[in-house]
MDAnalysis code that builds the backbone (N, CA, C; Angstrom):
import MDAnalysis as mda
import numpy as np

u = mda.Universe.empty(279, n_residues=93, atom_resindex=np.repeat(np.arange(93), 3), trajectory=True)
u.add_TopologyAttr("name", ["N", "CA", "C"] * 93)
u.add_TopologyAttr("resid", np.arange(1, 94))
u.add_TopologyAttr("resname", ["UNK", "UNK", "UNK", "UNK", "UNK", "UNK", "UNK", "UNK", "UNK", "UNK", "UNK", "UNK", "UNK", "UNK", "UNK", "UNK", "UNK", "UNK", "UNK", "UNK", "UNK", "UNK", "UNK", "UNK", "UNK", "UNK", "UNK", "UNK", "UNK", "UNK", "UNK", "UNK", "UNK", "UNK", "UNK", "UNK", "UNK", "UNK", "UNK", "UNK", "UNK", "UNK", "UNK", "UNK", "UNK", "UNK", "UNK", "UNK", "UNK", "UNK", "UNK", "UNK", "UNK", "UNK", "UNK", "UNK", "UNK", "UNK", "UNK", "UNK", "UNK", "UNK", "UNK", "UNK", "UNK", "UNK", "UNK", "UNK", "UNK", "UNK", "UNK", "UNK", "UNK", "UNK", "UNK", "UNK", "UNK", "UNK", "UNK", "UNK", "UNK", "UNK", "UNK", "UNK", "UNK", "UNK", "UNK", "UNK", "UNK", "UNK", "UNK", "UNK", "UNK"])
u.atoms.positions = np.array([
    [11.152, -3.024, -9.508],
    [9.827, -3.529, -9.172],
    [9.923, -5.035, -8.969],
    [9.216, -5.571, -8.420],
    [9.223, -7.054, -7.559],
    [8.239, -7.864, -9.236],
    [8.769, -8.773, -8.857],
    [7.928, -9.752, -9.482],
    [6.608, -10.322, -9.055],
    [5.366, -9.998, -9.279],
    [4.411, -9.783, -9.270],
    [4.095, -11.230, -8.671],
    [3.962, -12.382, -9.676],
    [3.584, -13.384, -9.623],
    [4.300, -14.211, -8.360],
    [5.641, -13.819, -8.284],
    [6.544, -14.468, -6.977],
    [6.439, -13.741, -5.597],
    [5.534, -12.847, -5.857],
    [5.736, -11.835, -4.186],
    [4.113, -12.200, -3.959],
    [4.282, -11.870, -2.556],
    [2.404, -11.634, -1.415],
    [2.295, -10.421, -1.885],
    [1.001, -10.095, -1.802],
    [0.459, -8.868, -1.447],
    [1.173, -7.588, -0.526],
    [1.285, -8.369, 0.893],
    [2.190, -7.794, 1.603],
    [3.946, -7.206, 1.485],
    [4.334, -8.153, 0.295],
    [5.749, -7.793, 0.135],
    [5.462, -7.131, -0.953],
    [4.689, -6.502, -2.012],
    [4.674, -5.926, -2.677],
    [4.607, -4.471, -2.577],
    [3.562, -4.302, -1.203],
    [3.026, -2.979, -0.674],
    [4.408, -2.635, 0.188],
    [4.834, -3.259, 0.731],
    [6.409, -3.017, 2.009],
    [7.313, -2.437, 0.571],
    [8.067, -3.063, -0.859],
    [8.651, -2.457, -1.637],
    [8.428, -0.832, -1.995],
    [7.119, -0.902, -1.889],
    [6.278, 0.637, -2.274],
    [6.336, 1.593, -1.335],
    [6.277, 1.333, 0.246],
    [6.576, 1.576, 1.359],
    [8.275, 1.900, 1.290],
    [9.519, 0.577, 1.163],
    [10.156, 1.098, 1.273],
    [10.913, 2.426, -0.267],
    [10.646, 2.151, -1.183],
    [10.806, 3.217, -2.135],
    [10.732, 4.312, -1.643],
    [9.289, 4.798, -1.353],
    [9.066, 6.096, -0.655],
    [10.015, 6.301, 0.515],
    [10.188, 5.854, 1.110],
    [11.258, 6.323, 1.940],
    [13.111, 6.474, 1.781],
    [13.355, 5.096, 0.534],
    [14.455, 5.578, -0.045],
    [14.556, 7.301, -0.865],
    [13.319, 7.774, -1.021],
    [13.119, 8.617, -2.153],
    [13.442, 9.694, -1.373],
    [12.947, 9.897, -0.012],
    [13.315, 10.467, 1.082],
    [14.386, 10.614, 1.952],
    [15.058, 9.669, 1.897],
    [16.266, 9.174, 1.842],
    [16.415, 9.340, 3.460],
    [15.149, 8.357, 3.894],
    [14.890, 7.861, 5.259],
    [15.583, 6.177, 5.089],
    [16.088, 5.582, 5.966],
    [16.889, 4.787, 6.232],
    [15.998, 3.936, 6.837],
    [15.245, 4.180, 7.682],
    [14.532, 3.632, 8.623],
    [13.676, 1.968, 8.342],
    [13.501, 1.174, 8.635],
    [12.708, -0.299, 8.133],
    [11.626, 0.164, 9.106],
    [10.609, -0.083, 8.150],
    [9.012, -0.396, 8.647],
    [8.640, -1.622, 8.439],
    [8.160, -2.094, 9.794],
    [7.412, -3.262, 10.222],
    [6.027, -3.308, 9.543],
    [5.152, -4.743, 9.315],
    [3.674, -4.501, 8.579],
    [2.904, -3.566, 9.613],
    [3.229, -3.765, 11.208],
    [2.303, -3.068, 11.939],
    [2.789, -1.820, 12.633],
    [3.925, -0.766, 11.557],
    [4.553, -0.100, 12.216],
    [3.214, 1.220, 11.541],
    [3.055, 2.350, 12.319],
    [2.833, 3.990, 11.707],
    [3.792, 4.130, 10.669],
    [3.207, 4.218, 9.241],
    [3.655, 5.070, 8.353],
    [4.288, 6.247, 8.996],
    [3.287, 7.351, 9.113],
    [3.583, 8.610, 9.540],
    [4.948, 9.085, 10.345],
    [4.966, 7.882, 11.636],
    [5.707, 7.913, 12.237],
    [7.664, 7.428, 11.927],
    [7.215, 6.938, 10.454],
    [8.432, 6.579, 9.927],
    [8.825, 8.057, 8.969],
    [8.089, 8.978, 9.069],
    [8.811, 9.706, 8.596],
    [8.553, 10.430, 7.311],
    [7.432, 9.805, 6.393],
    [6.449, 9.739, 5.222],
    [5.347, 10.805, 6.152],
    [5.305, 11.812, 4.955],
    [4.036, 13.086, 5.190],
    [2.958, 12.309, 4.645],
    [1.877, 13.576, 4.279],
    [0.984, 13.266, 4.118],
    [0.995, 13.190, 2.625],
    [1.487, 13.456, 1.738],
    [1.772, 13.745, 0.582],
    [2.063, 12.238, 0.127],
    [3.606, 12.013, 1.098],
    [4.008, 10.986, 0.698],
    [2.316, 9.650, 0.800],
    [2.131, 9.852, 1.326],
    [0.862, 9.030, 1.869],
    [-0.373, 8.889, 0.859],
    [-0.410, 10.278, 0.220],
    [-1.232, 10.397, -1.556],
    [-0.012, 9.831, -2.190],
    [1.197, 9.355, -2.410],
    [1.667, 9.068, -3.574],
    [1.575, 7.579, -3.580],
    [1.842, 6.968, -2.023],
    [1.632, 5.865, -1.536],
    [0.336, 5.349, -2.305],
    [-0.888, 6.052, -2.132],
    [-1.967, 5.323, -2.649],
    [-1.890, 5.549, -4.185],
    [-1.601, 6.137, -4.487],
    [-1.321, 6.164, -5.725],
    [-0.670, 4.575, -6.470],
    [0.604, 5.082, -5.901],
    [1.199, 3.406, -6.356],
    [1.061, 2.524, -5.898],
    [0.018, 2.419, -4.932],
    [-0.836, 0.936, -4.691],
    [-2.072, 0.908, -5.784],
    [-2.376, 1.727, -5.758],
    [-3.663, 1.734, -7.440],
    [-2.967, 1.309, -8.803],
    [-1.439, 1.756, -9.211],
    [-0.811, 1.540, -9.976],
    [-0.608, -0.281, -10.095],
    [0.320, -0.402, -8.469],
    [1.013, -1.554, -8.794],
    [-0.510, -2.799, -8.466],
    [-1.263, -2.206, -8.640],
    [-2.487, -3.755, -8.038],
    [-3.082, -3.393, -9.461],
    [-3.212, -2.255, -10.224],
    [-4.395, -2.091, -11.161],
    [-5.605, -2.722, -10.807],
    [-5.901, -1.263, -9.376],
    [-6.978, -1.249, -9.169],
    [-7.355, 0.005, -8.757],
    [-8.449, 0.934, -8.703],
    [-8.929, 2.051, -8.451],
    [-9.555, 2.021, -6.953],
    [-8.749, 2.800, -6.389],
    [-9.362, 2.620, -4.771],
    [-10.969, 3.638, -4.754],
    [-11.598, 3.553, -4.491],
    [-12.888, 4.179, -4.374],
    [-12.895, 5.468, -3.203],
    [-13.269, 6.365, -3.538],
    [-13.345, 7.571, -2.627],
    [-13.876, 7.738, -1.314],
    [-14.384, 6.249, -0.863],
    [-14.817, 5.973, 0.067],
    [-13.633, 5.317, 1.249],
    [-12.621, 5.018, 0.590],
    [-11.710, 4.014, 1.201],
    [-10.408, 4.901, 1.021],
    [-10.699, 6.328, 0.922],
    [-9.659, 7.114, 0.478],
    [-9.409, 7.877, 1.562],
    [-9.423, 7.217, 3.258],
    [-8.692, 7.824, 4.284],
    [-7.288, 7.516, 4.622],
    [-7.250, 8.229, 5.751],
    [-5.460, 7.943, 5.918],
    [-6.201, 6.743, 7.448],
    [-6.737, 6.232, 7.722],
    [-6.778, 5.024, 8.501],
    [-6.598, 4.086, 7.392],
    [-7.169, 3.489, 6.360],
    [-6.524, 2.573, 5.439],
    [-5.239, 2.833, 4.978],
    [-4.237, 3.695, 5.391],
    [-3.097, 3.890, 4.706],
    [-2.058, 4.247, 6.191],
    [-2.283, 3.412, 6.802],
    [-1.437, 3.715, 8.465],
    [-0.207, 3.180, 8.602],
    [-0.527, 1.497, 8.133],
    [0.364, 0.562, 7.981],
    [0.367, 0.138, 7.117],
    [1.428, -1.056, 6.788],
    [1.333, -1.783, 5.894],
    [0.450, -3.308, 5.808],
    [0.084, -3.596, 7.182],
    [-1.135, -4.415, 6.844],
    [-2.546, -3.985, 6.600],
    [-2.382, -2.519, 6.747],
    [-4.013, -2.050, 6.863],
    [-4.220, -1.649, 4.905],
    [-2.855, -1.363, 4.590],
    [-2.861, -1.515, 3.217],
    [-3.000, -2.483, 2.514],
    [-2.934, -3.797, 2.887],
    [-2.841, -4.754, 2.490],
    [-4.392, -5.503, 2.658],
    [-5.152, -5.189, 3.776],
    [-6.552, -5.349, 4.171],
    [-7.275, -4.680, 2.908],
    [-6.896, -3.012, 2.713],
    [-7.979, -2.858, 1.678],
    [-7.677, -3.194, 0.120],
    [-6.317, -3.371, 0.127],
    [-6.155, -4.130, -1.495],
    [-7.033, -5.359, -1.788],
    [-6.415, -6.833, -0.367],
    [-6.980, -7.487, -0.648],
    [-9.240, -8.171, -0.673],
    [-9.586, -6.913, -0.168],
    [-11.071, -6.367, 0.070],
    [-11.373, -5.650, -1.325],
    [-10.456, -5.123, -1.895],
    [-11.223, -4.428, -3.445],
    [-10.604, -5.238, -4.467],
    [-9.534, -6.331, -4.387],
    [-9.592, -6.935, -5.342],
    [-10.730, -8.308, -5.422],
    [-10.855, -8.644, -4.269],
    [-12.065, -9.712, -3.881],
    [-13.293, -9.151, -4.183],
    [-13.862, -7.595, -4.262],
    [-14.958, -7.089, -4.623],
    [-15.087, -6.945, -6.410],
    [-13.644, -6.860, -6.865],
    [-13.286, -7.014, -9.030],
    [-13.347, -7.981, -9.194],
    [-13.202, -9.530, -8.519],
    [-13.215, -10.629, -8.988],
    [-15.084, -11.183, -9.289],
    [-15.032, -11.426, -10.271],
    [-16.355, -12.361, -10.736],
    [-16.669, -13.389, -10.162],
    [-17.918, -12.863, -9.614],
    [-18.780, -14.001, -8.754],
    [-18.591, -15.055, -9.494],
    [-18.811, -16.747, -8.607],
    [-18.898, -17.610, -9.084],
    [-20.346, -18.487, -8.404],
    [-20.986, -19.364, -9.906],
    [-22.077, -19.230, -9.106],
    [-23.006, -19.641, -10.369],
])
């Protein structure tokens, strides 16, 4: 696992990205604006994906944001992390 405090958002979700596909024992590098799907990751893989983006952000994605268009790429993953952690943070004010 990456060091939290030293990685983006984006390089955190690409580690999680590439795991799943080592796990698969797909070879392949995905770009931020590449198709998941098309790399080779089912749909399954795609529930485990969100999974360990809920894990590694400790945050609960809402059932509303629980399509496979937020889970395409890796910037579109990265759009709704950084949108529900900006919605947990305490207003200031």
């Amino acid at each position: 696992m990456l060091d939290p405090a030293a990685t983006t958002t984006r390089q955190r979700i690409a580690e999680l990205v590439r795991q799943l596909l080592a796990k698969r024992a797909i070879t392949r590098s995905v770009g931020d604006d590449d198709e998941l799907g098309d790399s080779g990751l089912s749909s399954l893989d795609i529930v485990n994906l969100m999974l360990a983006v809920e894990s590694e952000f400790d945050l609960s994605i809402p059932e509303r944001d629980m399509r496979p268009a937020n889970f395409r790429t890796i910037a579109r993953i990265e759009g709704l992390v950084a949108g529900l952690v900006e919605q947990s943070a305490p207003a200031h004010g």
